[in-house]
C-alpha positions as CSV (number, residue, x, y, z in Angstrom):
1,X,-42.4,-21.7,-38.2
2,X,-41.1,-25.1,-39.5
3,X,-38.8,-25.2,-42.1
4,X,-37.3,-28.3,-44.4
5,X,-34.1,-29.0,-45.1
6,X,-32.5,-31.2,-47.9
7,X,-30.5,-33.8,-46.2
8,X,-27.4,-35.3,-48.4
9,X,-23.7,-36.2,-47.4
10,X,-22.1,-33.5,-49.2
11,X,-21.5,-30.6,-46.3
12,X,-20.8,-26.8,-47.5
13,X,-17.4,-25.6,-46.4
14,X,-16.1,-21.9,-46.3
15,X,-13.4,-20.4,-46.1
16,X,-12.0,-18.6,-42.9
17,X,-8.8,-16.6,-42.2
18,X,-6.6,-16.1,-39.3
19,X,-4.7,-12.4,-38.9
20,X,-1.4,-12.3,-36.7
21,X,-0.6,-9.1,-34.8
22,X,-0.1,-5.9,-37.0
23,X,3.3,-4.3,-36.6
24,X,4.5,-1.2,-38.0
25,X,7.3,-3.0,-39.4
26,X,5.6,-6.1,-40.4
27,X,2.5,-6.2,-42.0
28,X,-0.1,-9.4,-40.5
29,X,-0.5,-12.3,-43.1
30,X,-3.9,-14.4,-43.7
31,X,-4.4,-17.9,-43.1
32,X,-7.1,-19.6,-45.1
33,X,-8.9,-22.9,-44.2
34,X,-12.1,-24.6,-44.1
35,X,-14.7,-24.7,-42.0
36,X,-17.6,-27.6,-42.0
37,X,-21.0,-26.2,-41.9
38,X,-22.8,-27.3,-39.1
39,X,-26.0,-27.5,-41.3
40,X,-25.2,-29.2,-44.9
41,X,-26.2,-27.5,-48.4
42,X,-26.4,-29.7,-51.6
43,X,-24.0,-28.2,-54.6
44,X,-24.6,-25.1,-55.7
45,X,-26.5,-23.6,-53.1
46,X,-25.3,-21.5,-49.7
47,X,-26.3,-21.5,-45.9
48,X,-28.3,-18.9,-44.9
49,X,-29.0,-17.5,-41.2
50,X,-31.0,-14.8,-40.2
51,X,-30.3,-14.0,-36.8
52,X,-32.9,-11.8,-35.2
53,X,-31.8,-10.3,-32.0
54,X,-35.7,-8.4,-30.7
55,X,-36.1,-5.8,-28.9
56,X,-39.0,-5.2,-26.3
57,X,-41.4,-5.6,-28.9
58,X,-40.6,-8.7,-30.9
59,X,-44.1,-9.8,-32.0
60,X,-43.8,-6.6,-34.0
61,X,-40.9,-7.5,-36.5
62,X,-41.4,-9.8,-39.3
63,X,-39.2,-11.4,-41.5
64,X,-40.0,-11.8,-45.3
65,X,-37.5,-13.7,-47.8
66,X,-39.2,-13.6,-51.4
67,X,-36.9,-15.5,-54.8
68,X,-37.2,-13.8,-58.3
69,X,-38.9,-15.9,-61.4
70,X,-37.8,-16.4,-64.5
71,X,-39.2,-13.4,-65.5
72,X,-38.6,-10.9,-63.2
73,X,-41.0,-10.7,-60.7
74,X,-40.8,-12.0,-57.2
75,X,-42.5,-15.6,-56.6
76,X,-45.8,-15.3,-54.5
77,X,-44.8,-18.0,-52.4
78,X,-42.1,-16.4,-49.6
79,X,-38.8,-18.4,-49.1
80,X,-39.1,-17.1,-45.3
81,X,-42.3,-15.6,-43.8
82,X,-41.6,-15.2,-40.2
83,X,-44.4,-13.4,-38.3
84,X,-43.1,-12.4,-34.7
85,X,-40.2,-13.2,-33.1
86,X,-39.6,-13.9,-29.1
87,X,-38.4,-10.1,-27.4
88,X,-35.0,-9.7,-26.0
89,X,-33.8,-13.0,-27.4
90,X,-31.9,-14.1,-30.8
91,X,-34.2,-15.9,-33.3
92,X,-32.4,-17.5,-35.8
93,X,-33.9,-18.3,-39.5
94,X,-32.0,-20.7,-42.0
95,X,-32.5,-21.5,-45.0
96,X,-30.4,-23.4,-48.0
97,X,-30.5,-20.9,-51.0
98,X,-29.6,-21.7,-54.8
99,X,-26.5,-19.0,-55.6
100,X,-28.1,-19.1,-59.3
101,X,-31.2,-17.1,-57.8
102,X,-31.9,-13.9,-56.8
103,X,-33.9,-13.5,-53.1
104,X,-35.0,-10.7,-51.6
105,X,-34.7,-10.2,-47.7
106,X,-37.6,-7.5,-45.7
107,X,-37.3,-6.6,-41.8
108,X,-40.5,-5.0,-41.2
109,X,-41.1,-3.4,-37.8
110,X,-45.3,-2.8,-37.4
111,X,-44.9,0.2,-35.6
112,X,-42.5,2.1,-38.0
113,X,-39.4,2.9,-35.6
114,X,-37.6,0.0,-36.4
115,X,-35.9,-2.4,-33.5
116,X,-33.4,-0.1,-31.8
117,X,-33.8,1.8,-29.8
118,X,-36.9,3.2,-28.4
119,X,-38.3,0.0,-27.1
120,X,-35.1,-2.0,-26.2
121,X,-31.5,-2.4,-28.2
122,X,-32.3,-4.8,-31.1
123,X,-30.6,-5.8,-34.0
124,X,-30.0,-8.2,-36.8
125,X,-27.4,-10.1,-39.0
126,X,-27.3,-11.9,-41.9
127,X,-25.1,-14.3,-42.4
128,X,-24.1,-16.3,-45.6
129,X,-21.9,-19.9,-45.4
130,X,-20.5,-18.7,-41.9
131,X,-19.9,-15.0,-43.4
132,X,-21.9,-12.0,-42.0
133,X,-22.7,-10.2,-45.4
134,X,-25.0,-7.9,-43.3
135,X,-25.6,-6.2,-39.4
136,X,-27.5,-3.9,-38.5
137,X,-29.7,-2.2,-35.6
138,X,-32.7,-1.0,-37.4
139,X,-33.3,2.2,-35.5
140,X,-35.7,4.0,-37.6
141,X,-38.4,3.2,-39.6
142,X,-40.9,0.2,-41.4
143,X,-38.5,-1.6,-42.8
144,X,-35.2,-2.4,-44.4
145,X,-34.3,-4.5,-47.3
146,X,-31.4,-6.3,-49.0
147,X,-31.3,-8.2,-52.1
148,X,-28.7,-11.5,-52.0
149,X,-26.9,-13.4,-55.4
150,X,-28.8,-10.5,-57.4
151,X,-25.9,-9.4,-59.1
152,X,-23.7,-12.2,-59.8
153,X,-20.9,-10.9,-62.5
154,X,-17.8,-12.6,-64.7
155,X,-14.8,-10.3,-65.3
156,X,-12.4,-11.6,-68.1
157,X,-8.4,-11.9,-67.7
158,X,-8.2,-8.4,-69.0
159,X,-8.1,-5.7,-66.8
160,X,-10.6,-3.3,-68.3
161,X,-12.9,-2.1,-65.9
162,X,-17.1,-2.6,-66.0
163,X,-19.4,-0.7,-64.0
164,X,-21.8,-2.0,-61.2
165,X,-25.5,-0.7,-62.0
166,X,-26.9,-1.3,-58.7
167,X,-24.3,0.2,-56.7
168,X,-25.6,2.5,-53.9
169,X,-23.3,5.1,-53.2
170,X,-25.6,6.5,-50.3
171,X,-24.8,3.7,-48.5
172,X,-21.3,4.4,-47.9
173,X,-20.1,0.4,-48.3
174,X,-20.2,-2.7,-50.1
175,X,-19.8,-6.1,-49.6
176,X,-19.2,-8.3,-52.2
177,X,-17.2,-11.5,-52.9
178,X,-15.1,-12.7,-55.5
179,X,-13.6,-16.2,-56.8
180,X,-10.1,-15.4,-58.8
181,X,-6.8,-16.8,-58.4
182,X,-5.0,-13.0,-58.2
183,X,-6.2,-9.5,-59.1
184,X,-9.6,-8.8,-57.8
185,X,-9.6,-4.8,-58.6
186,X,-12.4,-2.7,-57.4
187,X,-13.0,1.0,-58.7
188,X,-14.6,3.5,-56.2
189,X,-14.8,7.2,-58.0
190,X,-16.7,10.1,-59.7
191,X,-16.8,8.5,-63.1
192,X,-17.2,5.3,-65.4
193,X,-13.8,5.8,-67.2
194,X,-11.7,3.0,-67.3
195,X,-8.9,5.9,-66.7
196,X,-11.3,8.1,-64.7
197,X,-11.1,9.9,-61.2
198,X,-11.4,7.0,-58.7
199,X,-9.6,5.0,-55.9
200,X,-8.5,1.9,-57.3
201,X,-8.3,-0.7,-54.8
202,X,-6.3,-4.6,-55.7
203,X,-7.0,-7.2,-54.1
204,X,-4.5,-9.9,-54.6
205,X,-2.2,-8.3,-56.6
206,X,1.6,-9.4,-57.5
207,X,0.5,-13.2,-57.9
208,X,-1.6,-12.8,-54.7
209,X,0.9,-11.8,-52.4
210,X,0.3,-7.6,-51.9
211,X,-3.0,-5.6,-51.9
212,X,-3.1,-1.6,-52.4
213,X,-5.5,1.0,-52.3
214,X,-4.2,3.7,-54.8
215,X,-4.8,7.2,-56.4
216,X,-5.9,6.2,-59.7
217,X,-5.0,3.6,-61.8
218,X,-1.8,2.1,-62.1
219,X,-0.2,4.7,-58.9
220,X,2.3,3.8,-56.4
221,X,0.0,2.8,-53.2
222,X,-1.4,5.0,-50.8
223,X,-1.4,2.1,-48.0
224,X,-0.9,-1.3,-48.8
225,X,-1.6,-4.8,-47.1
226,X,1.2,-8.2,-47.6
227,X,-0.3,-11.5,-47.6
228,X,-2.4,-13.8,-49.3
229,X,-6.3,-12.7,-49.8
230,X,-7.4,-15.0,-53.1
231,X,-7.7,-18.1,-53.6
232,X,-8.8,-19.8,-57.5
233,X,-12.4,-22.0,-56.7
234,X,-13.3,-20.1,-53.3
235,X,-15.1,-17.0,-53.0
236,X,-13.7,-14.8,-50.6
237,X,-15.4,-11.7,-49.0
238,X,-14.9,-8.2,-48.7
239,X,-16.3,-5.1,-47.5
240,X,-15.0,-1.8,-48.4
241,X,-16.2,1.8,-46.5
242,X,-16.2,5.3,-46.7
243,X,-16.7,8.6,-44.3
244,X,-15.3,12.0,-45.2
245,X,-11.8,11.3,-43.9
246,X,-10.8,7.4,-44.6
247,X,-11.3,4.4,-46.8
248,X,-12.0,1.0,-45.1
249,X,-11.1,-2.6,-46.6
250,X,-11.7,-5.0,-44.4
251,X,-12.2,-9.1,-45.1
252,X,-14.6,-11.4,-43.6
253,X,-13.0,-13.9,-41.2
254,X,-16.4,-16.1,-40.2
255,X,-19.0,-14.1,-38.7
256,X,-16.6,-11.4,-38.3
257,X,-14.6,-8.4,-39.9
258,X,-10.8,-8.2,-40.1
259,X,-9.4,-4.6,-41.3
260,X,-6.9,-5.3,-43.9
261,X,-6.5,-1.6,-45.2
262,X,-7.0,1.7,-44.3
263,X,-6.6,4.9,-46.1
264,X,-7.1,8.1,-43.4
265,X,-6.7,12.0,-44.4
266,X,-8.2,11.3,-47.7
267,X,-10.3,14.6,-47.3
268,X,-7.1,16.1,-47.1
269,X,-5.2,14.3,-49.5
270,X,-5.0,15.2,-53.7
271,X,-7.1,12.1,-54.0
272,X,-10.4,13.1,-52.4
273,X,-12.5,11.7,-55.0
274,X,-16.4,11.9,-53.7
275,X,-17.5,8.1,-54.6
276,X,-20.7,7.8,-56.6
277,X,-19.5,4.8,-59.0
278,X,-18.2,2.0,-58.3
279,X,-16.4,-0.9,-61.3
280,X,-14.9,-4.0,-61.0
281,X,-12.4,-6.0,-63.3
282,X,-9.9,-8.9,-62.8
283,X,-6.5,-9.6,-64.8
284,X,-2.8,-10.5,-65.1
285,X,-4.0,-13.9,-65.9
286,X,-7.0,-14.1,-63.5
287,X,-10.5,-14.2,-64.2
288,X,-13.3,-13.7,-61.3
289,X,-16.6,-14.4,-60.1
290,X,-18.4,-11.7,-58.2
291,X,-21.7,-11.6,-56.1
292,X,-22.4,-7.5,-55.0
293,X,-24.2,-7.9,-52.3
């Protein structure tokens, strides 16, 4: 499939990190600098890849990219409509998408049991201005979906929490990203209370220089992370995950995922809040722009 790209002098940068070694004394610190795009984006839109790694069976998998209208419904014309890829290779789909819109992204698989790993190990990433937002291996199944820049949010410099609508607690993460200078805090818990049950996790906290995942609001920190994470007129990413026993923060570092925090024995802990909602709010002289992904 041939795709066109809109060629200008501007090229997209993003922002990567750099972790030293973890101590138990010392906690690592972040780096941040840029990173040119090999492939250049006008303003206001983002570099997307699709890389498609096929199993034995590629001419089976499809790839579908569809943008929302104006009104709701998604256009008839496809952003990506990729029919067959090349087995046991990467194929790699880019596109230049406007962050103002919302896409939708479909893997099919034609004969329902997915790309891993009946017929070969496949498996697939998406990744957004150098930042794998998604990867996964597809074992089972038609098809899998994710939406992208669907959810874009403002929070206020007030630290008063609002709840995400299309959070998915079944999923057991989220990855998101957020522009603000300091305070980036994310609520994971049983209610929509400002004050509720719920892990409170800050991001950037103490004028950007300490991050904590906590109890409940306002608690001394259960495990906490010192170094720089923010940074005002970037939008840095973040994953956060769950199993039975531990809560995950971890911080995208290019293509790949740098743990920053980690909270273990929370099953046997007096904060074993089961995580169905999850809010978001910014403060202490920070406002933020989100994307849930």
């Amino acid at each position: 499939m041939k795709f066109q790209y809109a060629i200008t002098t501007f090229l997209c940068s993003a922002a990567i990190n750099q972790l030293s070694s973890v101590s138990a004394e010392t906690e690592s610190k972040v780096d941040h600098r840029y990173l040119e795009q090999t492939r250049p984006c006008r303003i206001g839109r983002r570099f997307l890849e699709i890389d498609m790694n096929a199993d034995d069976k590629g001419e089976q998998t499809s790839v579908i990219m569809k943008r929302m209208t104006s009104d709701g419904s998604w256009a008839k014309r496809k952003s990506i409509n990729q029919k067959g890829v090349t087995s046991n290779t990467v194929t790699t789909l880019e596109r230049c998408i406007d962050m103002t819109k919302c896409y939708k992204i479909v893997i099919k698989d034609e004969a329902m049991n997915g790309i891993c790993c009946e017929e070969g190990e496949g498996s697939y990433s998406v990744v957004l201005n150098g930042n794998t937002i998604k990867t996964s291996t597809f074992e089972n199944g038609k098809k899998e979906m994710m939406n992208i820049c669907c959810e874009n949010i403002e929070t206020p410099n007030a630290y008063s929490y609002r709840q995400i609508d299309s959070f998915d607690p079944s999923a057991r993460s989220v990855t998101f990203s957020v522009d603000a200078r300091n305070d980036a805090h994310i609520a994971l818990g049983e209610d929509n209370a400002h004050n509720g049950d719920h892990y409170e996790i800050v991001l950037g906290g103490w004028g950007n220089t300490f991050s904590k995942i906590r109890g409940a609001n306002q608690t001394p920190g259960l495990v906490g992370y010192s170094g720089s994470v923010m940074k005002a007129g970037e939008d840095r990413m973040f994953r956060i995950s769950w199993n039975t026993t531990s809560l995950h923060v971890e911080q995208a570092i290019g293509r790949n995922w740098q743990g920053i925090m980690t909270f273990s024995g929370r099953d046997t802990s007096a904060y074993n809040w089961k995580i169905d909602v999850m809010m978001i709010s910014t403060g202490w002289g920070s406002e933020g722009k989100w994307f849930i992904y």
